[in-house]
C-alpha positions in Angstrom: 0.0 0.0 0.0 1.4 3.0 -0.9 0.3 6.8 0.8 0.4 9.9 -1.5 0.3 13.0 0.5 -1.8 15.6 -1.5 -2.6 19.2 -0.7 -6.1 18.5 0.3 -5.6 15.2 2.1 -4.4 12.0 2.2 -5.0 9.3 -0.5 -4.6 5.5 0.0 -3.6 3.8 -3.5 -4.0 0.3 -3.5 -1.3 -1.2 -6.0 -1.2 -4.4 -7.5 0.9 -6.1 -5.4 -1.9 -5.8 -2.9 -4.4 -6.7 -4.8 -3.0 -9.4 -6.0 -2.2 -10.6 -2.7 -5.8 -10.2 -1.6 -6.3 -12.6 -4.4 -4.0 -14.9 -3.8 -5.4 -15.6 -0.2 -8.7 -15.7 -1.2 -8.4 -18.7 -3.5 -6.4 -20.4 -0.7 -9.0 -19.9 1.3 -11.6 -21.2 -0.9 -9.4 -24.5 -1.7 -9.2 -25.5 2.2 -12.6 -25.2 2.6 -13.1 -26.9 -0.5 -11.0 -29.8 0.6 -13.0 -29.3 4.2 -16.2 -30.4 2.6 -14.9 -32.9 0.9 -12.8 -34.6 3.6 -15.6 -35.4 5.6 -17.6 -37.0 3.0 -19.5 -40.1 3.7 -18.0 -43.5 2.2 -20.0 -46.1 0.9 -18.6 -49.0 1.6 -20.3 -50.8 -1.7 -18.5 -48.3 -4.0 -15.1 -46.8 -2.4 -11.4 -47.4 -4.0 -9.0 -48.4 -1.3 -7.9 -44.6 -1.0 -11.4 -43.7 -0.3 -11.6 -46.5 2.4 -8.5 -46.3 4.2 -9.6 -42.4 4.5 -12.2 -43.4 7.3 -10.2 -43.9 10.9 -9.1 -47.6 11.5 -9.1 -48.8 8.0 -5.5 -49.3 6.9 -4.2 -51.1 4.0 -4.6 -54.6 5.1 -8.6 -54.3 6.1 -9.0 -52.1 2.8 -7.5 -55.2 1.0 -10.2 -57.6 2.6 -13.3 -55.6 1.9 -12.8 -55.4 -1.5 -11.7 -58.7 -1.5 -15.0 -59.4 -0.1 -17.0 -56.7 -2.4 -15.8 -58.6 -5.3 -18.0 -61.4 -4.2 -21.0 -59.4 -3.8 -22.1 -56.5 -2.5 -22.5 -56.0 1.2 -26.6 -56.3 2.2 -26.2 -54.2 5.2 -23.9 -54.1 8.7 -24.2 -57.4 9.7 -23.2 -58.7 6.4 -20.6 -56.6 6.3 -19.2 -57.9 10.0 -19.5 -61.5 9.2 -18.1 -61.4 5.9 -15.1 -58.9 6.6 -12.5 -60.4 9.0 -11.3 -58.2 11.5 -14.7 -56.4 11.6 -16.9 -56.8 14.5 -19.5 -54.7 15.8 -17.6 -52.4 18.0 -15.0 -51.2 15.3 -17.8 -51.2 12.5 -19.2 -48.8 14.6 -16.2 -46.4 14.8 -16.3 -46.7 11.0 -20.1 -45.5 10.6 -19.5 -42.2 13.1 -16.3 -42.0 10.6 -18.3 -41.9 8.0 -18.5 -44.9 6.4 -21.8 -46.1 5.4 -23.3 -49.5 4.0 -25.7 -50.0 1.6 -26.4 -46.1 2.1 -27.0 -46.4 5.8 -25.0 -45.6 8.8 -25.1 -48.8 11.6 -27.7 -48.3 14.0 -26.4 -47.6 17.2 -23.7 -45.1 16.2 -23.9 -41.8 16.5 -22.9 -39.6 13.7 -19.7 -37.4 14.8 -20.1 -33.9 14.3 -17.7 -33.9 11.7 -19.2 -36.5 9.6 -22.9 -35.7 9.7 -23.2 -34.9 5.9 -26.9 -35.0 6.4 -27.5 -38.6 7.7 -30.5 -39.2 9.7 -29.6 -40.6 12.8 -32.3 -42.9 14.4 -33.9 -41.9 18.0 -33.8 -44.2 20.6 -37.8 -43.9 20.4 -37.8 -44.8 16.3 -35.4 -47.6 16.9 -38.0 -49.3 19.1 -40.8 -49.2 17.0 -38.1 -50.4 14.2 -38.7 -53.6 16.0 -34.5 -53.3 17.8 -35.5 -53.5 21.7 -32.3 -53.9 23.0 -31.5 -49.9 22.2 -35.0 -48.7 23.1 -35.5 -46.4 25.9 -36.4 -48.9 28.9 
């Protein structure tokens, strides 16, 4: 920024290299929130790429390699298919993967609470709809 002192006052001039600054943070700006939105995008299970998979907390290399070794035999139904077919899986770290955002068949497991970060507008069950669902064992007692 550059001041000229003028007989009636004081101008500010604004020179390129500010503008162009100005510029220059604004589109990195607008790339981190870009990548923002997209980080937290849900995962479906049914159609991710190892990359994709091993993005969601807890899934390395190794279980990436066994669910699509799995996937190729067949998609997975829903969370309990998923858990029987998938080594390694069982119901407490399938549930880490759903508040991660992974989802199966479109759905997040019942049970597991979205994380903030990873809502990405799934409906999440109350305790009261899970009851009628016919799932006691969560229903409010």
């Amino acid at each position: 920024m550059r001041v000229r002192l003028r007989p009636g006052g004081i101008t500010l001039e604004i020179t390129m290299f500010l503008k162009q600054f100005v510029a220059s943070v604004a589109a990195v700006l607008f790339a981190l929130f870009a990548f923002a939105g997209s980080a937290w995008a849900a995962v479906e299970v049914n159609g991710a790429d190892a990359s994709q998979l091993e993005s969601i907390k807890g899934i390395g290399p190794g279980l990436s390699g066994k669910i699509l070794a799995e996937r190729k035999q067949g998609n997975f139904k829903d969370w309990s298919d998923f858990e029987t077919r998938v080594v390694g899986v069982g119901e407490k770290n399938a549930a880490g993967f759903s508040r991660g955002g992974l989802t199966v068949a479109g759905k997040a497991k019942d049970g597991a609470q979205a994380s903030p970060d990873a809502g990405h507008g799934a409906k999440t069950a109350s305790r009261k709809q899970v009851g009628e669902a016919g799932n006691t064992s969560l229903a409010k007692k």
